[in-house]
N, C-alpha and C positions, 0 to 999 in steps of 0.2 A: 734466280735460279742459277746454280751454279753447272753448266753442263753436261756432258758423258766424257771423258778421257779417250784420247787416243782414237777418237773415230777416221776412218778415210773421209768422211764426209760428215760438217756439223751443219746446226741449223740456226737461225737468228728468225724473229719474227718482227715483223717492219711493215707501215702501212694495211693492215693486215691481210699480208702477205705470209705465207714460210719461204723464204731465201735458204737456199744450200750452197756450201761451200768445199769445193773439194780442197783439200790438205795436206796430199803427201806429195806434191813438188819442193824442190829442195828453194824455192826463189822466195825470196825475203818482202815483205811493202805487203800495201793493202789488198785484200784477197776479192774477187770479182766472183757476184754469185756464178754458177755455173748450170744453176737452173733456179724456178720461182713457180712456186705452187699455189694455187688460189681457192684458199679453203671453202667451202659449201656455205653456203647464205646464211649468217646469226650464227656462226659457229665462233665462239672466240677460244681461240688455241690458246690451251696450256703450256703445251710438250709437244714436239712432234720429233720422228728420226724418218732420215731419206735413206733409201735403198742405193746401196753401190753405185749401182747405175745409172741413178738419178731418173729413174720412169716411174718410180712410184712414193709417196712417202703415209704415213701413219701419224695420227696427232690424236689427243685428248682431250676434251673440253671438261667442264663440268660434270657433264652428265655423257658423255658417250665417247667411245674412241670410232673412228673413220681411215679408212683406206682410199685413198683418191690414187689416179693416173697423173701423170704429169698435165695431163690435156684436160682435167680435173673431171673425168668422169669416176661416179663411186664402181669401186669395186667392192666393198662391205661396209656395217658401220654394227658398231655391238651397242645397246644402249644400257646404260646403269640404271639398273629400275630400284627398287623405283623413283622417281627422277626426283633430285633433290631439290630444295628453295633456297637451302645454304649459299649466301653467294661468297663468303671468305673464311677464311682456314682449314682449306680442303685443296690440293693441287694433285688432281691424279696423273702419274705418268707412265710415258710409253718405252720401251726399246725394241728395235731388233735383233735378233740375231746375229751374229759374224757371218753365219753362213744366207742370211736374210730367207729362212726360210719358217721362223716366226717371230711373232712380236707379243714381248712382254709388258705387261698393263697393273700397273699398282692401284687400286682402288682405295683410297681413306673411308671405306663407308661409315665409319662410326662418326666423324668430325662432320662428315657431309649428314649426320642426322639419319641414315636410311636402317633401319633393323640388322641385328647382324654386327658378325666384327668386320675388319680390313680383309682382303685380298687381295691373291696377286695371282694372274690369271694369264697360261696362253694359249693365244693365238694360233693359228694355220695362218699364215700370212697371204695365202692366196685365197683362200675362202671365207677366212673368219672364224672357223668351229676353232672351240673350245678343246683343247688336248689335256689340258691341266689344269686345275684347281687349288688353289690353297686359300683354306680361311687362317688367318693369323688372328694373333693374342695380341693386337699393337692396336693405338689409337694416333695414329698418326694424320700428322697436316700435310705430308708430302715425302717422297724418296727420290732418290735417286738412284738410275739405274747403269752398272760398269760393265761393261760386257769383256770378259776374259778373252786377249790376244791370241791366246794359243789356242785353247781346248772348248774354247765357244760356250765356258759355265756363265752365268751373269749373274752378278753381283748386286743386293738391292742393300741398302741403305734408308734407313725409315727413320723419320724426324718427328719426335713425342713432344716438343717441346722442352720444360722443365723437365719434364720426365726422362729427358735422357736420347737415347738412339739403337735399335737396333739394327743389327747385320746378317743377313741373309743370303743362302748362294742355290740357284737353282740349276739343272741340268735334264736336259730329256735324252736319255737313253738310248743308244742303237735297238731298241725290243722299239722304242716309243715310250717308255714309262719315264714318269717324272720322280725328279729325284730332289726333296727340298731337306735344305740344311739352317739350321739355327746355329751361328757363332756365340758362344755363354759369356757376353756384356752385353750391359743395357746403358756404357757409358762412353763408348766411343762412336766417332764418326769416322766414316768412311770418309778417305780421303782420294785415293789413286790406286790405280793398280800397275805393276810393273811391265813396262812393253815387253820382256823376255817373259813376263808371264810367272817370273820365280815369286815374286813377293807379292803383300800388299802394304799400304800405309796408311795408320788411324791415328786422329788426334784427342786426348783425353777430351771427354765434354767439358770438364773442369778449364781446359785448356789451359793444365798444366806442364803435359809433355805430350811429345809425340811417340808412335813405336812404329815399327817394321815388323812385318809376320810372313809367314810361312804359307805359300799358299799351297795345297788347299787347307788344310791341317789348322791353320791360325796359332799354330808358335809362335811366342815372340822371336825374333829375333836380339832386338835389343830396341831401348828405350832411353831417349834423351828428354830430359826435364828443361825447365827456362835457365834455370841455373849454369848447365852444361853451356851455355849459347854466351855464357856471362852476364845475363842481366840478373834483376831481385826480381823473383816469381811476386813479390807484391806490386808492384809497378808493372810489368810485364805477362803478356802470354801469349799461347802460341795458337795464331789464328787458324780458321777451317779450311785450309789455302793449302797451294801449293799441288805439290806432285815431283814425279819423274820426269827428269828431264831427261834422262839418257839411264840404259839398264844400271848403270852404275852409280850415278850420282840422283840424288832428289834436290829437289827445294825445299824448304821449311821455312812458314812465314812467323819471323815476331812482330807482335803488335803493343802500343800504349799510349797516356796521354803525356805531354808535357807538362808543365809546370803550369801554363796557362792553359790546359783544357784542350789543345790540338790535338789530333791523333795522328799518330804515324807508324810506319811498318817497317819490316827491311824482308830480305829475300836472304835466309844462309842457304850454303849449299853443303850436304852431307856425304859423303861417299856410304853407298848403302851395303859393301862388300866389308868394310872395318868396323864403320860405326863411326869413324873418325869426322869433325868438323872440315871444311875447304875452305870458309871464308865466305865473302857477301858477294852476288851478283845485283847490277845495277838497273832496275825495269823501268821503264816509263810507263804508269801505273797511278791511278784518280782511288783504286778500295784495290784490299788486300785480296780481294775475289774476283780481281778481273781478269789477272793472271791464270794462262790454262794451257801449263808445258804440254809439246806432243812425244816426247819420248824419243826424239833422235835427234836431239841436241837444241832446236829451237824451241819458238815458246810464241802465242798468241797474248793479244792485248784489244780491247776496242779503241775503235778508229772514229776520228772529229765527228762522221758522217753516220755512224753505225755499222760500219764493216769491220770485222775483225783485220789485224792488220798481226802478222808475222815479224819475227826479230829472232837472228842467232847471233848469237855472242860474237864480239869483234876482235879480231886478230890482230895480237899486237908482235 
């Protein structure tokens, strides 16, 4: 699972536990959970996101999403009826809100076997009722969900497998009405969205280039191929990685094998105002997916132990 972007607070599951970790101090080294949630009996957590605050968090299993307290008493639990026997390639998941006043829940029902297409569904985060609905046209094993810095839209991201990927942006309304948007591919992935909130950035499935768009609108901005980077797009391509490191510059990861079968990556860095290349940043990094910029200048990695551990670039 590759994260949410840009959270104040992410989550890691260990021992099965959810760990939360708060993130926007500027101090560098291994992060100390700052709270630990202990999910309901036989629950095994998909996804889960913590509330600001850290008093409450939200998580997905197979079959149900659940709202606990810190002190782990339930405050709701929604169940996916009807309850699947699928035990693999279904991963439904959750977000919150920016303003944590609901949580967004991707259901794969078609993969998990249950009648019906996918939805994506939310929440009232204090009670649980339903405010919005969406059945979608997707057959997906799993999304990811971005939740917009500025304007609190959230970003869903669905994974078809061979099929490709769609992109989706929902919003609830000052009336309360939901507002859901289809972006027109079915071959890119969502990648990052921009901490100023102007752009976003997707990687061909093909992963033969990457591009920058226009948020909300989905413009391109512009589009770098493997080629622009200097490598042969046959040896070469551009992994599902990366992100914003700072409103101005991204990362973009290339990946391939060696001559004997090794794989390796590198990290460019892009100025996302020109289009222009910056050159390599150097990560200490085991897969090209462990990397997970926060967008004002540093960048997370996993730690010996399972803690995420913080790094900003070193002044020379």
């Amino acid at each position: 699972m590759i994260p949410a972007r840009h959270p104040k607070v992410i989550t890691r599951h260990r021992d099965r536990r959810i760990l939360a970790y708060v993130v926007d101090s500027g101090t560098p080294g291994t992060l100390v959970p700052a709270a630990v949630f202990q999910p309901q009996a036989d629950d095994e957590v998909v996804e889960s996101a913590v509330r600001s605050d850290l008093e409450r968090v939200v998580y997905t299993t197979l079959n149900r999403v659940v709202c606990l307290t810190r002190g782990g008493d339930l405050v709701w639990a929604a169940d996916f009826e009807p309850r699947s026997a699928v035990r693999h390639g279904h991963r439904p998941g959750c977000a919150l809100s920016l303003d944590g006043r609901t949580v967004w829940v991707y259901r794969p029902d078609a993969m998990a076997g249950r009648a019906g297409a996918d939805q994506w569904i939310v929440h009232d985060a204090d009670s649980g009722a339903v405010l919005a609905r969406w059945e979608l046209e997707t057959v997906g094993h799993g999304a990811e969900h971005l939740v917009h810095p500025v304007d609190g839209s959230v970003y869903l991201d669905i994974g078809e497998g061979q099929d490709g990927s769609v992109i989706l942006r929902g919003t609830i309304t000052v009336a309360g009405e939901p507002d859901f948007v289809a972006y027109p591919w079915s071959d890119r992935i969502l990648i990052d969205l921009a901490p100023d909130g102007e752009q976003f950035m997707t990687v061909d499935h093909g992963q033969e280039d990457v591009a920058f768009h226009r948020h909300p609108t989905g413009e391109v901005l512009f589009t770098l191929s493997v080629e622009t980077f200097g490598y042969d797009p046959q040896e070469t391509f551009v992994e599902w990685s990366g992100g914003y490191l700072t409103p101005d510059t991204a990362i973009v990861t290339l990946g391939g094998q060696t001559e004997d079968e090794e794989e390796w990556f590198r990290y460019h860095l892009v100025d996302v105002r020109t289009g222009t290349l910056g050159g390599e940043i150097p990560v200490d990094a085991s897969s090209p997916y462990e990397l997970l910029p926060l967008g004002e200048g540093s960048w997370l990695t996993n730690g010996p132990v399972g803690h995420p551990v913080r790094w900003t670039p070193l002044v020379t």
